[in-house]
N, C-alpha and C positions, 0 to 999 in steps of 0.2 A: 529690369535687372532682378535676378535672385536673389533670395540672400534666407539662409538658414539663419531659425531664431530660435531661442530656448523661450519659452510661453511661459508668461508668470504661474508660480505654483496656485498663486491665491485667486490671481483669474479666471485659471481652469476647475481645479480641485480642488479649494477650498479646504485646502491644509490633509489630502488625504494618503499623499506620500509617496509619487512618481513623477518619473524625470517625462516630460512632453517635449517631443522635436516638431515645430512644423516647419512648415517649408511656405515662408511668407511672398506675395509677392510685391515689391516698391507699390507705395501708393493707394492697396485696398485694404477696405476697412474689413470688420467682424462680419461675421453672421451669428442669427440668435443659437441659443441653444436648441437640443431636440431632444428628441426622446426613440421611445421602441426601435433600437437597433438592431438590425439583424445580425447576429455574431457565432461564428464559426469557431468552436474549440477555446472560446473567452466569456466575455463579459463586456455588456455595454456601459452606457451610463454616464461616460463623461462630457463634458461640456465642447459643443465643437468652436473653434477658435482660429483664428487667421492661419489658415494653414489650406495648404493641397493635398496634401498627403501628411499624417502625425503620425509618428511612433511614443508609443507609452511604454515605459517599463517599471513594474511595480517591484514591492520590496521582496518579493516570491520571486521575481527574475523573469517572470513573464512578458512580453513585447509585444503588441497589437499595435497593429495598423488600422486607420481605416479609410476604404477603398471609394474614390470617386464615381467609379464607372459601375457595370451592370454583370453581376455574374448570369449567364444564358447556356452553360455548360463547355462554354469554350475553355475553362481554367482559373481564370485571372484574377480571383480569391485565392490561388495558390501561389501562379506562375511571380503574379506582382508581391508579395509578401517576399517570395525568395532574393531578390532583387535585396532588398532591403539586409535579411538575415543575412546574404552573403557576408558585405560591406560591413554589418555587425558584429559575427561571427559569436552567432548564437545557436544555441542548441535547437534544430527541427520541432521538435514538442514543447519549444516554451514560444511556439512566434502563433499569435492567432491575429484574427484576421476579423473586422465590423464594416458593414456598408456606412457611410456617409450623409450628411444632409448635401443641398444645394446650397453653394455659395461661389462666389469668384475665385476664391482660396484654393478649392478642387479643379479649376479648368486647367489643362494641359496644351500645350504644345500640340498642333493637327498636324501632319504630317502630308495629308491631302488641301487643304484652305487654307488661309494664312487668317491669323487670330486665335484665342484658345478658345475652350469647349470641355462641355461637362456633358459627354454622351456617350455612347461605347458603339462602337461600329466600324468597319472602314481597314480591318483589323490592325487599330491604330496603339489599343490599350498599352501593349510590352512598349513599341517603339515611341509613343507618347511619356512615359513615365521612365523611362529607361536611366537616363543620367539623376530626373528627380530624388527618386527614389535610394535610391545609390549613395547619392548626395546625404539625405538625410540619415542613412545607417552609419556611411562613413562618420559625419560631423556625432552622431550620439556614442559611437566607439572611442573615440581623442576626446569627447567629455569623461567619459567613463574612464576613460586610461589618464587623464590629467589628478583626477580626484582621486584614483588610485596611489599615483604620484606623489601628489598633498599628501597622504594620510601617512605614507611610507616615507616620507620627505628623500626621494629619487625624482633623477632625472624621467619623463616620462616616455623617452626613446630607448628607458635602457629595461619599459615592461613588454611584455606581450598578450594577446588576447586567443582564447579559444575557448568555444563550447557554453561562453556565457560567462566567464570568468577574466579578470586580472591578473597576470601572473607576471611576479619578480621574482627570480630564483628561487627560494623551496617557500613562498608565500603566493599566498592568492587571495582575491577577494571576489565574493559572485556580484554580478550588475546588480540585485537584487540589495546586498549588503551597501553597495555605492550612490544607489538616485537619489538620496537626498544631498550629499554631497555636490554630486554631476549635476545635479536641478539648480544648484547656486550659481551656476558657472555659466558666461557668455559662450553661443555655440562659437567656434572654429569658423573662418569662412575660406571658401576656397580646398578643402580637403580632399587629399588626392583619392581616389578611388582604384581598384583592382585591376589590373592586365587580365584580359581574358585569360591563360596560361597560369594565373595565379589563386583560379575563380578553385571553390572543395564542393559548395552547394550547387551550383549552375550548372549544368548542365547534366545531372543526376534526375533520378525519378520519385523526389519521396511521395508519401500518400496524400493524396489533394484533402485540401483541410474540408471542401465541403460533402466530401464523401458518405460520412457517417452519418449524418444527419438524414442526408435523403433514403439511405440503406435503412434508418430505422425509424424514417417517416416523420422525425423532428422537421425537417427542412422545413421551410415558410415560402411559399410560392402565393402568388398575388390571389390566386383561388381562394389561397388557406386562410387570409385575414378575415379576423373576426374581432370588431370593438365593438364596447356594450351599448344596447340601443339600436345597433344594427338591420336597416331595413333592406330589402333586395327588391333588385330592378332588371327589366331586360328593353330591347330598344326595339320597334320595328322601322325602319329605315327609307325612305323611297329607294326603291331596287333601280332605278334607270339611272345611269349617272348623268348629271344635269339634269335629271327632273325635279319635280316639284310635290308634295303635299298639297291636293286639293281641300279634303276633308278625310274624317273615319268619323264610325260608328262605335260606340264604347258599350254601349247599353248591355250586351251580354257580357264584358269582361267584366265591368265593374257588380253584377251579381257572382262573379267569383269568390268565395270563403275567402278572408286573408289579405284582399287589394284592399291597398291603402287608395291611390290617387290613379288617375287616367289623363295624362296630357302632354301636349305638344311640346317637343323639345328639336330645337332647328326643322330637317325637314324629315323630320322622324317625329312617332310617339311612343312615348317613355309611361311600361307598366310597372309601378311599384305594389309591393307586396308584402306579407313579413316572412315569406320563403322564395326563394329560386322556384321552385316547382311552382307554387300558384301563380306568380308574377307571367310565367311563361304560357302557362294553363292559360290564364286571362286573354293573354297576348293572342296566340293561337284564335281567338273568339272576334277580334276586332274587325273589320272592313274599313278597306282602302278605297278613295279615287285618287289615282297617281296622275300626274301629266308626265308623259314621257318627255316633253320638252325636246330640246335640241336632240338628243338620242334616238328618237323617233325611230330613225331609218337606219340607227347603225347596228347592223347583224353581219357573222363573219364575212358576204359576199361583197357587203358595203364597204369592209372595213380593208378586204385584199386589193379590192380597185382604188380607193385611198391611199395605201401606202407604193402601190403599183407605179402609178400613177404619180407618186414624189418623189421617186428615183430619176427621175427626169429632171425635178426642177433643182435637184443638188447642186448646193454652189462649195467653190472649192475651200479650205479646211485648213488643209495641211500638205507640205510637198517641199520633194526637190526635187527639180528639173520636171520637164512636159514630154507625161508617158505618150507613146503615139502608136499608130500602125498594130491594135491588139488580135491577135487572131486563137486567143479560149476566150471565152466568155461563160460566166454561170454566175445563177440568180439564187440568194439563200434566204430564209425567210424561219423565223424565229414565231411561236405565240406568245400570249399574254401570260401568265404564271404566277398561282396563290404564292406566299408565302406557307401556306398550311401548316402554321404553329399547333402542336398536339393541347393546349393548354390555351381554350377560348382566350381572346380576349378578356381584359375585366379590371376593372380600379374599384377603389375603394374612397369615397370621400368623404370627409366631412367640415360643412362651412358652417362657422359662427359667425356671431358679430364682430370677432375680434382676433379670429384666429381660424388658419382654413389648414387641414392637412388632408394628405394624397398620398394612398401607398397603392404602388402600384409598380409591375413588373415592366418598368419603362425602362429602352435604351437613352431617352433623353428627358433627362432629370431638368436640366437649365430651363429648356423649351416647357417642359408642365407646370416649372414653379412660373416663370412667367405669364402665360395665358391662365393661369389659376389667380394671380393677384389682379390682372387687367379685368379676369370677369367678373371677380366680385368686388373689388376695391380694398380690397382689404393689401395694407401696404405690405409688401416682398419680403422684409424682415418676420413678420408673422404668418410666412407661408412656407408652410414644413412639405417636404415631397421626401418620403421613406420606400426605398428602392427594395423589392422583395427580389429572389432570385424568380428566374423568366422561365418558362416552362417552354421554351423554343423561342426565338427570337427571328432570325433570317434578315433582320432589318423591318420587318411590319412594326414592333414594338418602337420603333424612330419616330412614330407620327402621333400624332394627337388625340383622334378622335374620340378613343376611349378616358381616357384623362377629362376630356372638354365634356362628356355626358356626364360621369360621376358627378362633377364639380353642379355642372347645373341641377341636375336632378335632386344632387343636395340642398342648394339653394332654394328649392323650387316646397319641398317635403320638412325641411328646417329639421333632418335628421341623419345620422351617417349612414350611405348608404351604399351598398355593393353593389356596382352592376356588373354584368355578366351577357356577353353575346352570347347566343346558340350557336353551334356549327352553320348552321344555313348563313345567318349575319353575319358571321364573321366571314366566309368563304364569297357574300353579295358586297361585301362592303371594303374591299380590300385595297393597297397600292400596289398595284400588280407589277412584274415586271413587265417592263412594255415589246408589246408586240413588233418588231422591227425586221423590215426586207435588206437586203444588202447586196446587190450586183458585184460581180470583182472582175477587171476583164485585166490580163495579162499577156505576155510576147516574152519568147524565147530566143536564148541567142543560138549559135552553133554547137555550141555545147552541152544544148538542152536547160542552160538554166534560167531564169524570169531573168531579164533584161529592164522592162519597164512593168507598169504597176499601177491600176485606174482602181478606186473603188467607191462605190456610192452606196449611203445609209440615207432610210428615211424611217423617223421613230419618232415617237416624243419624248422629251428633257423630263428627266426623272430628277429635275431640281425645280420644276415648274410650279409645284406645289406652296417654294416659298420664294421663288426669286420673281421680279416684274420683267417683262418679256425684254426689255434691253440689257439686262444684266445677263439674259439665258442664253447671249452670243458670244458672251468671254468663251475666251479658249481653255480654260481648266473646268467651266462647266459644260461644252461642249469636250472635253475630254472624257465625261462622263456615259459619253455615246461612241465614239471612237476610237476610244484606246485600247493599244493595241497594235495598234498602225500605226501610229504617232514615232513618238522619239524611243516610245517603246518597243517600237518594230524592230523586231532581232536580226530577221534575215537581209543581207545584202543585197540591195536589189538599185540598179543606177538612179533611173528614174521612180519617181514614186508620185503619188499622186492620191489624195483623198476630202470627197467630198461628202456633205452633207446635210438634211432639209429636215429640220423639225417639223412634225405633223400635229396639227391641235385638236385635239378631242376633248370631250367631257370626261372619257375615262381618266380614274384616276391612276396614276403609274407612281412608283416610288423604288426605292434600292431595294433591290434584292442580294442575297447572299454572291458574291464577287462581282455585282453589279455589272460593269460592258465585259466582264470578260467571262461572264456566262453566254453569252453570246458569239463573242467576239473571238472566245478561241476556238469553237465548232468553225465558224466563217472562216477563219483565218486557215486553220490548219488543215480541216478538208481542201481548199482549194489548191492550198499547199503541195496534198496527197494526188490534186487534179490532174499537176504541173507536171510533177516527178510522174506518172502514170504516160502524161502526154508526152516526156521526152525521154521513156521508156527506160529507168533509173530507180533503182531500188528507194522509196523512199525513205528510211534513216541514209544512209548515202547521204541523197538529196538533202538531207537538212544538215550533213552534218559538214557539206561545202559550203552551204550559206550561211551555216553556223563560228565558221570560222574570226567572225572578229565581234562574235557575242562568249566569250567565254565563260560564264555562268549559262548561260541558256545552252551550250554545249555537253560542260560537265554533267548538267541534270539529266540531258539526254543517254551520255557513253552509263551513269551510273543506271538508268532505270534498266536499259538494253542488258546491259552489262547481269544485273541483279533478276532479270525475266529470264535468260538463257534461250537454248534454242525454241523456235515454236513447236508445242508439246502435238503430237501424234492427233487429227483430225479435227484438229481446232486452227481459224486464222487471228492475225495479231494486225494492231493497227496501234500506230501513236501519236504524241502529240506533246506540243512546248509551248507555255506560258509564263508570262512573267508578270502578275501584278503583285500591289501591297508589298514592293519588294522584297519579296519574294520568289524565286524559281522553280516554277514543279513542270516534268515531263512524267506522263503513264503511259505503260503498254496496256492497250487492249488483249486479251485473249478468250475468242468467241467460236461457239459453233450456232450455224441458223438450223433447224429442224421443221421442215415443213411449214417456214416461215415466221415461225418464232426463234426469239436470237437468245441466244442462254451464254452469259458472258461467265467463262467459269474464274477468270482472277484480273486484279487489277495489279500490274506492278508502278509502284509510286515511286518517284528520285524527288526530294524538295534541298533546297539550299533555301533558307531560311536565317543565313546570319549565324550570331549564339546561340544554339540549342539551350532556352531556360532548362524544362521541363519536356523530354526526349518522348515520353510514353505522351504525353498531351498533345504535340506536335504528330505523332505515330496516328493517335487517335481522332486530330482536327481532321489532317486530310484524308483520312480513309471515312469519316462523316461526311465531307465537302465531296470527293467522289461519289459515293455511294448514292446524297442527296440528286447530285450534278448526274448520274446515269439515272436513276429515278425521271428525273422531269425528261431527259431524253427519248426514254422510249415511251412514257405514257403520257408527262405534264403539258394540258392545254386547257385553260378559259376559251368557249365557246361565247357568241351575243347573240341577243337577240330583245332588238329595240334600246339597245347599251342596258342590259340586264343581264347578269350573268348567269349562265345556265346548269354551269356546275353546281352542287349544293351541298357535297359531301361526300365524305370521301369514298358512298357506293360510285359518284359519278365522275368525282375526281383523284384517278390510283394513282398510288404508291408505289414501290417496289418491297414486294413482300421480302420477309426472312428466308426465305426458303429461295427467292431469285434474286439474291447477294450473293454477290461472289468475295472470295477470298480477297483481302487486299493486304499486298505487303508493302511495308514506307521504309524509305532508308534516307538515313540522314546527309547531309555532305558537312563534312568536318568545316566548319569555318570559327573564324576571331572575326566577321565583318561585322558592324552591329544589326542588333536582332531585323528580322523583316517581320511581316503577316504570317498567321498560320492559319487565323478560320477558315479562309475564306479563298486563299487560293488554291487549295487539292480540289477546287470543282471546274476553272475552267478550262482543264485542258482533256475532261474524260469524253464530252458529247463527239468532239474531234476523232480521239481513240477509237472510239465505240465505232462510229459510223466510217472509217477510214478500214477497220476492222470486217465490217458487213462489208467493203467495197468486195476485198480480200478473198473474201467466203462467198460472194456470189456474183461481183461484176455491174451491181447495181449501187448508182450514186448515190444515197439519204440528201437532199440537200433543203428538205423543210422536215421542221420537228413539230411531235413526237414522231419515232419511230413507227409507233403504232403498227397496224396492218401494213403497210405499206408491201412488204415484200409477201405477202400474198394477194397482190395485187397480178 
């Protein structure tokens, strides 16, 4: 059960003269205080307290929140505040916005798992906080208007609130004049909150609070920490996954100027130093014997007769009815893929005897405080994790590894210390997304349209990481490889049928930015394009028959169509629908190929997305999530060799430059439904686009990525 609380003035602030809302949950206790908070257009400093989310408002009228999750440039230092000011009805430039410690108080409602959670990903943030947040502005406005009440001895149905004020016919009083008041008073429980139709702030674009900061180089990114005493580290790693650390040679690094210490940390060694450059200088100097271990033999040719090879032994998944008699068949095949966050890797730790903190640009705060107190022993109340903003994120910053070296390395040196991967590390040491094949065989009726529906995946669980192999055959974690097809399959189709074979390797795999539906909607909606091609049918037609009893996956489609217009003079167009993070986005492709290079000149975008919070955010996520998502299509691939990876930077692993972005336009669909995803679903339906597009333009299928040479082939 919820329950809004007013937080004592003397257990927070210490008699210093504002009104605290948290938002408690039955049953859990404190967390300790903290300190160095990262705060946007405010001030930190106060004591964090049974709460998930708190609003403060001082005797100046100001209102700070502070925020559980991870700002990584997706918004939600902004979009989440708004939420809040709506239900307030406070003035835009008095609401700022602080990161948070870890505590139970900050977990939210998952939307994908059942249980709560202090991590940002999944684009769970807006739909996670959505009612919380809401809740706590509503309950601190009916304080505020109650104590206004008192003071005016009126009924307090017959005030109104705007802009930050109380107002009773020709009187008003500002929140600021009222928190000592409103701080006396039990929160309200149960208060009604806004009708979409009623919202003045939501759905508006004001200026993201962490704008300024990064325009004039204030921002704090996990790079930028610096605490006194400060030493620096970098990592060398065994490169083969599932190998091992034989021995190294040190004896040239440690005559390095500057190295402090030279030693083994897991199956890596760990150079400290008292600058980044010489710790790396040193490093550079050391000699390896690696054992490749199990990886020995896995190189790409290894690794296609592996997954080849487990399309066979798929067992079935998910279905209605037994697809039979298939006459298309086609084989699609996906690679492995960096996250390639522009902003190395890197934490910052520091363990005492009695006190251990961690700042560091992490999507999962819960997961670092805990393996930071299991390593050192040091108990969980005295382990502080301060969330810097992320310099790219994609779901890499969800895992550990870097957190787990600072912490030891501090341990190890008895001093704070920053480590820092290289590009080469960071890019050898990755949870990539996983390389996965996928067969789809299909049967049409007389009317050209798919009657039945066979399709087999063979990949590895990108939950492998923390789950033991019987928990990796639920069906919500095996939706993590499938969906798409599942309940989430739009199109109409009688019979259905989907199977699937987790494959086990040493590589490591993890979520990538829209996770199966970076994949899953290339698979899906090229074959799609196979179908309609096979039964000689305009493909928007084709999908907009089978669309007929998905109506949000239709409307995205008529609005992007609709907003692309006709196909522009010597260029072809290709599209494609997806639906994750509830969320719906369809894109038109529009491409010409020139002597084998594909130069895609615009992307048009349609998302249904629920309430539009923050309209330019939303604009901005999914033309990033395309742009990202056409990127790894024509160029993005992890090559092996001996499970070492052979990319090392980004000479060997491209991008898509500035100059080979295409225009991309986003258009909203008006809805009241509540909010859905916005990171992370404008990516998976452009690889689809794109290569449905090149079918268009030259008659040739794309059915393995990247693009690459291919059609100079």
């Amino acid at each position: 059960m919820r329950a809004i609380t007013n937080v004592s003035r003397r257990d927070v602030l210490k008699g210093s003269g504002a009104l605290i809302l948290g938002i408690s949950i039955t049953g859990m206790g404190r967390v300790e205080p903290w300190d160095d908070t990262i705060t946007f257009g405010g001030f930190g400093g106060a004591k964090a307290v049974d709460l998930n989310a708190w609003l403060r408002i001082t005797r100046e009228g100001i209102a700070t929140i502070r925020m559980g999750g991870s700002e990584m440039g997706q918004g939600i230092y902004t979009a989440l505040p708004m939420l809040l000011a709506e239900e307030l009805d406070i003035a835009w430039e008095n609401v700022h916005v602080e990161s948070a410690p870890v505590g139970k108080v900050y977990r939210r409602e998952s939307p994908s798992f059942p249980g709560k959670v202090q991590q940002t990903g999944g684009s769970e943030s807006i739909r996670g906080y959505w009612n919380i947040l809401r809740e706590a502005g509503a309950s601190a406005r009916s304080m505020l208007v109650d104590a206004a009440a008192s003071r005016w001895g009126v009924h307090p149905a017959t005030c109104m609130t705007e802009d930050g004020k109380v107002i009773h016919g020709t009187r008003s009083l500002t929140y600021g004049e009222l928190v000592d008041d409103a701080s006396k008073l039990s929160a309200p429980q149960g208060v009604a909150v806004k009708s979409p139709d009623k919202f003045k702030l939501l759905g508006t674009s004001p200026q993201r609070l962490d704008l300024p900061a990064k325009v004039d180089g204030t921002a704090k990114f996990g790079i930028d920490v610096q605490v006194e005493g400060l030493v620096h580290a970098t990592v060398r790693a065994c490169p083969h996954y599932g190998g091992l650390l034989v021995s190294f040679d040190d004896t040239k690094a440690r005559a390095v100027p500057g190295v402090i210490d030279v030693f083994r940390v897991f199956e890596a060694v760990a150079v400290v130093a008292d600058t980044f450059w010489h710790a790396k200088k040193a490093a550079d100097l050391l000699t390896f014997q690696w054992d490749a271990g199990k990886a020995a033999e896995l190189d790409d040719a290894r690794l296609h007769t592996i997954f080849s090879e487990a399309l066979d032994s798929a067992t079935r998944r998910h279905g209605h009815g037994k697809p039979k008699d298939m006459d298309i068949e086609a084989v699609y095949e996906v690679p492995y893929l960096d996250h390639a966050p522009l902003e190395p890797m890197n934490a910052t730790a520091w363990v005492q005897a009695d006190r251990v903190d961690i700042w560091a640009p992490t999507q999962s705060q819960k997961r670092n405080h805990m393996r930071a107190a299991k390593a050192t022993g040091v108990p969980k109340s005295k382990v502080f994790v301060h969330t810097t903003l992320l310099g790219g994120g994609f779901g890499r910053r969800g895992f550990d590894d870097f957190c787990d070296y600072a912490v030891q390395i501090s341990m190890h040196v008895g001093k704070p210390v920053k480590v820092l991967y290289t590009r080469e590390e960071t890019f050898a040491h990755g949870f990539y997304r996983p390389l996965v094949h996928c067969r789809q065989r299909a049967r049409l009726g007389e009317d050209g349209l798919p009657t039945d529906l066979h399709v087999q995946f063979a990949s590895q669980n990108i939950m492998e990481q923390y789950l033991p192999p019987l928990l990796l055959g639920l069906a919500p974690v095996v939706h993590t490889a499938i969906g798409g097809y599942t309940h989430d399959q739009p199109y109409a189709i009688a019979r259905q049928q989907v199977d699937y074979k987790r494959v086990e390797l040493p590589i490591a795999v993890g979520w990538w930015r829209s996770v199966q539906g970076s994949t899953n909607g290339f698979f899906r909606e090229c074959f799609l394009d196979e179908l309609a091609h096979a039964a000689g049918q305009d493909p928007i037609e084709y999908r907009r028959k089978l669309l007929q009893d998905s109506p949000r996956d239709l409307a995205v489609l008529e609005l992007a169509v609709d907003k692309a217009g006709p196909v522009p003079e010597g260029l072809s167009r290709g599209v494609a629908v997806f639906e994750s993070f509830a969320s719906w986005v369809a894109e038109v492709v529009d491409l010409e190929v020139i002597d084998g290079d594909v130069f895609v000149r615009r992307i048009t975008a349609a998302i249904d997305c629920g309430v539009a919070i923050h309209p330019d955010t939303i604009r901005a996520q999914v033309m990033g999530a395309a742009t990202m998502g056409l990127s790894a299509a024509l160029f993005g691939k992890l090559s092996f060799d001996q499970g070492a990876v052979k990319e090392q930077n980004f000479h060997q692993y491209k991008l898509l430059a500035m100059n080979q972005a295409p225009a991309v336009d986003v258009h909203i669909v008006p809805s009241a439904e509540p909010p859905g995803g916005v990171g992370e679903p404008g990516l998976p339906p452009v690889a689809g686009a794109l290569c449905n597009a090149i079918f268009a333009a030259t008659g040739k299928r794309i059915r393995t990525l990247p693009v690459g040479d291919q059609l100079k082939a």
